[in-house]
Each structure stands twice: as C-alpha cells, then as structure tokens.
LUMMAR-850794 format. One line per 2 residues: number of its first residue (from 1); their letters; for each residue x, z, y of C-alpha. Coordinates in pm, 1 decimal, always signed. Example, Ala and Ser with C-alpha at 12.3 -4.5 7.8 and 13.67 -1.06 7.14 Angstrom:
BEGIN
1) AS) +1230.0/+780.0/-450.0; +1367.0/+714.0/-106.0 .
//
This chain:
BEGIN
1) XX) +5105.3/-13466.3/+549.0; +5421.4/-13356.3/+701.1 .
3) XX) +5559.4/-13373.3/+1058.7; +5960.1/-13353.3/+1100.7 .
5) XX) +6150.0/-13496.1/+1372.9; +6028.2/-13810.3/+1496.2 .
7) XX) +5882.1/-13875.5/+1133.9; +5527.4/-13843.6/+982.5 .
9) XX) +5479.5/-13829.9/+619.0; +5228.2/-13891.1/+399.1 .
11) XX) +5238.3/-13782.2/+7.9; +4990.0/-13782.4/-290.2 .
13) XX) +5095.9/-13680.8/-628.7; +5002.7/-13455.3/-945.3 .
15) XX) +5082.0/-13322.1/-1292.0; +4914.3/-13338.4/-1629.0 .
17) XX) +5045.9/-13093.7/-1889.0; +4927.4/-13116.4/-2292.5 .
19) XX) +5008.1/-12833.6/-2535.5; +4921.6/-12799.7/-2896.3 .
21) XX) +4824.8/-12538.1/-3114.9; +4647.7/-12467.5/-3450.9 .
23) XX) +4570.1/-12199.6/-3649.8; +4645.3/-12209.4/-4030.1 .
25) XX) +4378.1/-11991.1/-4114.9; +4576.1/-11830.4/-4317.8 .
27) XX) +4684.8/-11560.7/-4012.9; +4938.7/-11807.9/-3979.2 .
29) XX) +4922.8/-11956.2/-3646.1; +5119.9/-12263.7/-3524.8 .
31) XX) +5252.1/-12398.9/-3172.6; +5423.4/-12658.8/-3030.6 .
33) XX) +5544.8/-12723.5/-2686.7; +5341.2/-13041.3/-2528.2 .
35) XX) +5410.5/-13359.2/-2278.1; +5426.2/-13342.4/-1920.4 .
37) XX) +5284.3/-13624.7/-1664.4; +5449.6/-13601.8/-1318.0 .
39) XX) +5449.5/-13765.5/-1020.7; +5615.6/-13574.8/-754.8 .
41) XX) +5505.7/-13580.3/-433.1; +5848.8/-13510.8/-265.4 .
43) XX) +5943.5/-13818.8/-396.2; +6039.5/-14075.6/-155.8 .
45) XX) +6035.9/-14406.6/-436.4; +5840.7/-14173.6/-755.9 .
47) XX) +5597.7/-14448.9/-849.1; +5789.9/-14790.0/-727.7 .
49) XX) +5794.7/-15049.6/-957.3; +6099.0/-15210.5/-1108.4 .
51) XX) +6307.0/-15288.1/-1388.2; +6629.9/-15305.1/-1543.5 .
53) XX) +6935.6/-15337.7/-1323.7; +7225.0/-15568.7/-1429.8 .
55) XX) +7585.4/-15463.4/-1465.0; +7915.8/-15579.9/-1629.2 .
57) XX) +8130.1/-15402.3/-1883.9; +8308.2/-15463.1/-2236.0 .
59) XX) +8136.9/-15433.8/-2546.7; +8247.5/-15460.6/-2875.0 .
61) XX) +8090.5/-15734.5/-3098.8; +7952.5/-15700.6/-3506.5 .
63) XX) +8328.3/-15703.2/-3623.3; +8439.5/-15455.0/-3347.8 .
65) XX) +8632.0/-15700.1/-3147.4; +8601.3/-15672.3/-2787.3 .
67) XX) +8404.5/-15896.8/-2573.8; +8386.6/-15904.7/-2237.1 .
69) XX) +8034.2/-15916.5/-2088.5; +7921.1/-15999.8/-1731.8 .
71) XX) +7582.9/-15895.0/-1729.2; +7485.6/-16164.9/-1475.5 .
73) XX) +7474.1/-16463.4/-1675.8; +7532.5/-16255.9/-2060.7 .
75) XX) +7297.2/-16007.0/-2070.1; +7234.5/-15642.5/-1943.1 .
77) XX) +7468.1/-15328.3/-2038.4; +7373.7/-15043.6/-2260.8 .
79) XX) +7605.1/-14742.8/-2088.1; +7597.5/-14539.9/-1748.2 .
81) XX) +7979.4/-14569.4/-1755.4; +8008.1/-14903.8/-1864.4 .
83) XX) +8224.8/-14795.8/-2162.0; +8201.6/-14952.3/-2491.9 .
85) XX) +7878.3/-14968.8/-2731.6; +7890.2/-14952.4/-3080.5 .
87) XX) +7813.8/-15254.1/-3245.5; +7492.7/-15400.7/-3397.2 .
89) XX) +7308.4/-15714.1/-3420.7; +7223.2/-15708.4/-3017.1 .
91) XX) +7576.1/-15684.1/-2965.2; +7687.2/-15993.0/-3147.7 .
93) XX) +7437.8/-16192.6/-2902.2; +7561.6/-16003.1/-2596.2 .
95) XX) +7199.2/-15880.2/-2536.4; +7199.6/-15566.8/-2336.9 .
97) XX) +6974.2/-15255.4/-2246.3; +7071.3/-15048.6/-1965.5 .
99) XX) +7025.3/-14661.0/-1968.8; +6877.1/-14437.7/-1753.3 .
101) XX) +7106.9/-14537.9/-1457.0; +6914.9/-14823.3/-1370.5 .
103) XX) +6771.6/-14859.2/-1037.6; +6432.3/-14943.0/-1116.6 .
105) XX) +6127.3/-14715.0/-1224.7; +5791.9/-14738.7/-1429.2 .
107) XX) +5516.2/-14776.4/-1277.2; +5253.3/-14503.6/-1464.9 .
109) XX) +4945.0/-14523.8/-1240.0; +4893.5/-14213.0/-1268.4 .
111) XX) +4811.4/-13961.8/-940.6; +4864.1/-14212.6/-709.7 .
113) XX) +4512.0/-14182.6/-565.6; +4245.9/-13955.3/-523.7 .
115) XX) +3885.8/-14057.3/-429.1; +3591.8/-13864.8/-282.6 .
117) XX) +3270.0/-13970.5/-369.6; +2907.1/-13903.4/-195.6 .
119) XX) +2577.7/-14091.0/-188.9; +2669.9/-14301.9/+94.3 .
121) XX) +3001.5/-14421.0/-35.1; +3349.4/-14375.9/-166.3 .
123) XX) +3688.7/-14297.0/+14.9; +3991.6/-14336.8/-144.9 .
125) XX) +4376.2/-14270.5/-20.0; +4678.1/-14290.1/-183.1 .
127) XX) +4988.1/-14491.1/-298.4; +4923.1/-14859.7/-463.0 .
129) XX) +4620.1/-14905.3/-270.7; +4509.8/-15295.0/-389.5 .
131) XX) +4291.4/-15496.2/-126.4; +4340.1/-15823.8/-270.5 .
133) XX) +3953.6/-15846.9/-177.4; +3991.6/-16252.3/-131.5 .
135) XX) +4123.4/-16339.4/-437.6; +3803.9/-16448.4/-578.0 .
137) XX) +3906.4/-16734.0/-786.7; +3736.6/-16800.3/-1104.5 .
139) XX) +3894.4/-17067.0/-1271.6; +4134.9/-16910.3/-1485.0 .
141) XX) +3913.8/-16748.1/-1777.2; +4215.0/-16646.6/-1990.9 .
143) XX) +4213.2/-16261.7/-2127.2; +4537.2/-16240.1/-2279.5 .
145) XX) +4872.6/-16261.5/-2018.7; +5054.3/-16443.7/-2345.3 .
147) XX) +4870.9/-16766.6/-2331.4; +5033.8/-16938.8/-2026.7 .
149) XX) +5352.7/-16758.0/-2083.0; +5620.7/-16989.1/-2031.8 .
151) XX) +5462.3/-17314.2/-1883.3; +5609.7/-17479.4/-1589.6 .
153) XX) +5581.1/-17325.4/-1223.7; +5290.3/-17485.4/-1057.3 .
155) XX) +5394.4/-17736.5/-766.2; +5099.8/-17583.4/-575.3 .
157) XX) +5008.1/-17211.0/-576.0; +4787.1/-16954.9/-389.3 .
159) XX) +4984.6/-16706.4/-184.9; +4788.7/-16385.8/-86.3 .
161) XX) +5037.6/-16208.0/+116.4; +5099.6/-15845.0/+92.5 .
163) XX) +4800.9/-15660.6/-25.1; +4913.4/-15365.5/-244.8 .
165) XX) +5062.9/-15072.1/-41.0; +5002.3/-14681.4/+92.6 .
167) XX) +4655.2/-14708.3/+245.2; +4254.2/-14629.5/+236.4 .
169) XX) +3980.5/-14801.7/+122.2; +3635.3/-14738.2/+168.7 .
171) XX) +3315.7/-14851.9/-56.0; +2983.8/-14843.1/-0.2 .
173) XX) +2641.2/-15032.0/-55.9; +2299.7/-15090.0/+145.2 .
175) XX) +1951.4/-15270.3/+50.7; +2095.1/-15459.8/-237.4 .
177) XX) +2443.8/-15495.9/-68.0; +2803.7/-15415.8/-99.9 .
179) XX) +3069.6/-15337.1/+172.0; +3416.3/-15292.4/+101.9 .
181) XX) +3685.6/-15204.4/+346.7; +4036.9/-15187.7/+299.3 .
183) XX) +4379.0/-15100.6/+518.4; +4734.7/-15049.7/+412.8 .
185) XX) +4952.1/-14854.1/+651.3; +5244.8/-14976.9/+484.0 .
187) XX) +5209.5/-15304.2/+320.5; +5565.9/-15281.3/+188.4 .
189) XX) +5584.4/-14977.5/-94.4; +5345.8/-14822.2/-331.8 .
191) XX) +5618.3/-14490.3/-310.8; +5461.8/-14166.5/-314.8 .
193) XX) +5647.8/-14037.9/+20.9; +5608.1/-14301.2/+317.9 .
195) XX) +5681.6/-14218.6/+682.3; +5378.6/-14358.5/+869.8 .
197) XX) +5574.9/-14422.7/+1165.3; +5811.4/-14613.9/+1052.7 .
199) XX) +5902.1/-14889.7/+1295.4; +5936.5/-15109.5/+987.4 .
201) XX) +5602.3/-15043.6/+852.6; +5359.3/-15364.2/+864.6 .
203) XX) +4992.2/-15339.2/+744.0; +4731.7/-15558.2/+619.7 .
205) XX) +4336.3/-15525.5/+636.9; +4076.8/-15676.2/+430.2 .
207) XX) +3700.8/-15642.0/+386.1; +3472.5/-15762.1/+123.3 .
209) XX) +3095.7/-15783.9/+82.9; +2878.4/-15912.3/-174.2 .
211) XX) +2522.2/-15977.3/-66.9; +2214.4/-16160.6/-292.3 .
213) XX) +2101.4/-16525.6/-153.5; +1811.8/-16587.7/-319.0 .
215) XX) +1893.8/-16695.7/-717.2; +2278.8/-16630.0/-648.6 .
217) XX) +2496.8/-16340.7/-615.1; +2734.7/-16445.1/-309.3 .
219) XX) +3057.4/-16245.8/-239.8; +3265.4/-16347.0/+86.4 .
221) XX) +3631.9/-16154.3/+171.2; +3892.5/-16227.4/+414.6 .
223) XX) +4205.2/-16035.6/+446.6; +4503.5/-16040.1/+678.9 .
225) XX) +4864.9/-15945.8/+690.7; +5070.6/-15909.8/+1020.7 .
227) XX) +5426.1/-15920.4/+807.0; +5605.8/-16174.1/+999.0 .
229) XX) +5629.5/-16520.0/+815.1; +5380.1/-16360.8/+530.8 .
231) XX) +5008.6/-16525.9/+443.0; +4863.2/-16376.2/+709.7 .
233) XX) +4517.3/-16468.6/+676.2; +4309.5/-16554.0/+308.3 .
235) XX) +3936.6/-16615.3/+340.8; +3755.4/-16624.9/+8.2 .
237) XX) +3412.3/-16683.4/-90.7; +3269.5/-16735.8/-433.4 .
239) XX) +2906.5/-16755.4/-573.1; +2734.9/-16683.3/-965.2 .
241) XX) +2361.8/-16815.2/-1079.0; +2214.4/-16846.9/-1428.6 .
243) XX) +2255.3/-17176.2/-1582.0; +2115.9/-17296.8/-1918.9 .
245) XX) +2189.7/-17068.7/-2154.3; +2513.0/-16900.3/-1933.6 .
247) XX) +2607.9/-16813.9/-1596.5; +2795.5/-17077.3/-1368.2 .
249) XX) +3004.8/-16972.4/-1096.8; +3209.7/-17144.5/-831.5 .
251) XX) +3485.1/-17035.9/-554.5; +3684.4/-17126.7/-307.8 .
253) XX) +4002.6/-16940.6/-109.6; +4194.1/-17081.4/+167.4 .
255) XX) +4488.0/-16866.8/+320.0; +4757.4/-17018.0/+573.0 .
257) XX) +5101.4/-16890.0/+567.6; +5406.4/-17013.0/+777.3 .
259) XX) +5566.6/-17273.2/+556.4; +5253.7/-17420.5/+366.5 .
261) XX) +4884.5/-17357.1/+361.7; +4682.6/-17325.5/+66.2 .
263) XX) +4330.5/-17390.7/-53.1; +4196.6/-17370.9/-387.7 .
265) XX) +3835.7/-17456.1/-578.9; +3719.0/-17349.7/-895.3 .
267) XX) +3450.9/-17307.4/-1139.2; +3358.7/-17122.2/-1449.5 .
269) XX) +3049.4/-17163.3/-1707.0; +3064.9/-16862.7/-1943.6 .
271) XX) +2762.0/-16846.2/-2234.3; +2770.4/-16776.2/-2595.6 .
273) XX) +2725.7/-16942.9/-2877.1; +2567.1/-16826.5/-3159.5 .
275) XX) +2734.4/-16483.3/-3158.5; +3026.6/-16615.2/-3013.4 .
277) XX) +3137.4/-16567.8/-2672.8; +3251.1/-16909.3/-2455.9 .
279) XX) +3390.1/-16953.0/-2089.1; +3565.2/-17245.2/-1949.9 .
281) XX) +3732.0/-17266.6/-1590.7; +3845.0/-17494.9/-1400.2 .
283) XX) +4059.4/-17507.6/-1067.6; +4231.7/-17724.3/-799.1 .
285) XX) +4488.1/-17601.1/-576.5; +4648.4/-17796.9/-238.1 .
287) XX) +4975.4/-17655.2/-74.3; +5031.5/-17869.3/+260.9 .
289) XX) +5346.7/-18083.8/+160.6; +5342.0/-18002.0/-257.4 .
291) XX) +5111.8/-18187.5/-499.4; +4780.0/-18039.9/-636.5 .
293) XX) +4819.6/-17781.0/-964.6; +4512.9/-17818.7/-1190.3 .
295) XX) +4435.7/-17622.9/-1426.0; +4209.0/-17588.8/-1704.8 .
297) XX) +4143.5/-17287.4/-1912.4; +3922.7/-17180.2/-2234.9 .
299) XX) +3848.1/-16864.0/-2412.6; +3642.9/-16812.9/-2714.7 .
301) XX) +3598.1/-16481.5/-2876.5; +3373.2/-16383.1/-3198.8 .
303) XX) +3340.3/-15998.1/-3335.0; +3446.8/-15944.7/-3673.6 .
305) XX) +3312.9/-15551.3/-3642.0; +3281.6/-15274.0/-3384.7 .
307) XX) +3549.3/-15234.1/-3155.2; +3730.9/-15569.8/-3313.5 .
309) XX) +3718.6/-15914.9/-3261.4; +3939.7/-16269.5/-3313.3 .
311) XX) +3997.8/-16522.4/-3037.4; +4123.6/-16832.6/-2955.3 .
313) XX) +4264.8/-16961.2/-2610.0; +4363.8/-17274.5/-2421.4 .
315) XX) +4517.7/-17380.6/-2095.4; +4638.8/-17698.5/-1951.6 .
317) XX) +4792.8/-17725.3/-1591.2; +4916.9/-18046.1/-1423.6 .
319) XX) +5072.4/-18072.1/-1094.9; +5389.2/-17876.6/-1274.7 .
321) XX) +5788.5/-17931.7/-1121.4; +5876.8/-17912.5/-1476.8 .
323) XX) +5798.6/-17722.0/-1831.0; +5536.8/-17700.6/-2042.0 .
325) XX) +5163.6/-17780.8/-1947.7; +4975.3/-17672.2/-2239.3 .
327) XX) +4918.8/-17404.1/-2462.3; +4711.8/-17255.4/-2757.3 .
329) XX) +4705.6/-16898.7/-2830.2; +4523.8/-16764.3/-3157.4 .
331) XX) +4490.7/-16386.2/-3194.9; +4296.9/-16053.5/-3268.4 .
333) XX) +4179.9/-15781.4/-3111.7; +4137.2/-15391.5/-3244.7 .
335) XX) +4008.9/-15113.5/-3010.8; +4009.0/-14773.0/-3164.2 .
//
C-alpha cells in the first residue's frame, strides 16, 4: 500500500521462475536457462484484459502487389510501423495480426490474489476479485463455450452489473451453513496498481449464503452496484433435491437496471444413464420492453478410459433478433 500526494495505492503481484538442469551421468552435466511468470506490482494496467488493437497500413498481397488495407472494416495489421508485410496466404485475404504494439494485454491469472486461510474462514484480496454471487442460474448445462458459438443475440438477457474488480472477499461456514461476503473498491479494473481514492472509483457489494431446508440445499445472493445507470441490484436464489434417479434443481434471478429490468427461471435435471452422464436445462428470461429468450440446453458425456471421455451437446434458444437458434456439437475430451 502506498501513500503519495493525495493518492492511495493498492498493489498485489508476484513472480514464478523455472530452471532446468540434468546430469548426464556421465560427469557431464547439462543446463538450461528457464521461464519467468511476472506480474509486476508497479504496474498500473499489468493484468487488464484486452485484445488486439486495429490499425491501417499497406500490405503487399500473394503476387507482391500492393494493397491498401484499412484495418477497420479489412482486417488487423501485422507491423509496429505499419510498413509492409511479406506476403503469404493471410495476406491475399487481408487478414491481419498485430504485434506487440497493441494496446491490449493477456489476462494470466496468475498473482492477482492472495488468500489467508484459518478455521473460521477465508480472506482474500487482490486484483480480479469476482462476486458475481447472484448469478445462480442453472439452465444452461453446456460444458464446452463452442456449442452456442455463433447463434443469434438473445432479445432478452440477464445483466449483472459490474462484479469483477480490486476488492476482498470473505468465506466462511457455521452449523451446516455457508456465508460469503464480497466488496470491490473499484468495480471498474482488475489492474494490479489502483488508487483507492480515486474520485472515479465506484464499488459493488454482494453476499451469498447457502443454508439446508430440510431435503434441499437452498442458496440465496443479492448483489449491488452503485455505477450510475449500471444493474444496480440482482437478487438470486436457487434450490437442488434428489429426484428419481438424479438431482433436480431450479432458480430464479431478478436484477433491475435503468433501461430494462430482468428476471429469469430455470431448471436442470442431471442423472446418468447407464454409465453415461445426462443433464438437461431449461430457462426463461423477461427484459421489460424485449420479448422472452428461451433456451434449452443438453449435455451427454460417456468415458471411453481414465482421464478421457466423448460427448455430445445441444442448445436451442428462441426469442433471438436474428441468427441461428440451434446447434449440435459432437466432441472428445483427453486430460493428461
């Protein structure tokens, strides 16, 4: 934590350094010089996510013919001086990569929080802090981010405000219970360096608890964000209990926002069959003034060994402006 000026500063950050030897045993020892994993805490944007930045330039095409490229509408440019690049099959199709110049960064995760843990609980501080507590949807049972790639933008769809940021969260449980409590002092950046006092700052709080009612597991979470024309406040609740041969749970989230409130219900019945795993959601969402999104996803996975596994996936959404509304995805899966 630093103090300068008018300014207070917060910072978290770390290193992680790998080097490799091996000896021969032959009195012939060999080395090599490792990787390093930084974050720097001096940093004032280290850890920010983004991507690549678009720019114009000339390139020259397969033949070596000169074509001139705005990156805006023709793709993205692969110099820091916008000069030409040699050609290739990416060229011919105007597709772009931009260098090192761009102003975006990848996100690693990595030293971005630290977490101290005792019998009564666990703090934790740091940069891309998530309380996202009320989220608690379960209708969308889909494991793989490919399957509803590309379908149509939903006419209605959950907003949960800002709820990743620089902040602490707090965990603990009691007599069968859980408490959760988070708070973001700056709602706005996950960057390593943040000035806590910056008049720009705006912060969000959320708590969660899951507590046992009788056959069911029930969790309630509400969270709320004072950015100025945000979704300010989300409530959440959502409840489990063994059914048949599976497990049957149900949810509902509401938030209100300036321009349209939302409210959503779902469902999921996950069970197996044979030695197959099944789950199949199911949820409804209302914006005021926009037409209910529904949307219906299924997963079925079956191991073919240890650590691997083939699956199949499907999702169907209505209540879409335009695009696509269904989708199969086949696929396999190989942990090692």
């Amino acid at each position: 934590m630093q103090s300068i000026g008018s300014s207070t500063n917060l910072s978290i950050g770390g290193s992680l350094g790998f080097a490799f030897s091996q000896d021969l045993g032959n009195g012939i020892t060999v080395s090599m010089s490792g990787l390093t994993f930084e974050n720097v805490v001096e940093s004032a944007d280290n850890i920010a996510s983004g991507g690549l930045t678009q720019t114009s330039g000339t390139a020259l095409n397969a033949t070596g013919t000169g074509v001139a490229v705005n990156a805006a509408t023709a793709g993205l440019f692969n110099s820091t001086t916008n000069v030409n690049v040699v050609a290739s099959a990416a060229v011919t199709t105007n597709t772009f990569l931009q260098s090192s110049s761009h102003t975006g960064s990848v996100d690693s995760d990595a030293f971005e929080q630290i977490s101290f843990a005792t019998a009564n609980g666990t703090l934790t501080y740091g940069a891309d802090v998530e309380v996202d507590y009320a989220d608690l949807g379960v209708g969308d049972v889909l494991a793989s981010a490919l399957t509803d790639t590309g379908l149509g933008t939903s006419s209605s769809s959950l907003s949960l405000g800002n709820i990743d940021g620089n902040g602490i969260q707090y965990a603990t449980s009691f007599g069968g219970s859980s408490l959760t409590i988070g708070y973001l002092l700056d709602n706005g950046t996950g960057a390593d360096l943040f000035d806590t006092s910056g008049s720009n700052n705006n912060n969000t709080m959320a708590i969660k608890t899951a507590v046992p009612v009788g056959p069911l597991s029930a969790t309630i979470a509400y969270t709320s964000d004072n950015t100025t024309g945000a979704t300010n406040n989300t409530f959440g609740v959502s409840t489990s209990m063994a059914a048949g041969n599976g497990t049957l749970s149900v949810a509902y989230v509401s938030s209100d926002n300036a321009t349209a409130d939302t409210t959503q219900a779902s469902a999921k019945y996950a069970t197996t069959v044979g030695s197959a795993s099944l789950a199949v959601g199911y949820s409804s969402t209302d914006s005021t003034g926009s037409a209910n999104t529904n949307l219906l996803t299924a997963t079925l996975s079956q191991s073919i060994g240890t650590g691997a596994s083939v699956f199949a996936e499907f999702v169907n959404k209505d209540g879409v402006a335009s695009g696509d509304t269904s989708a199969v995805l086949l696929g396999s899966s190989f942990a090692f």
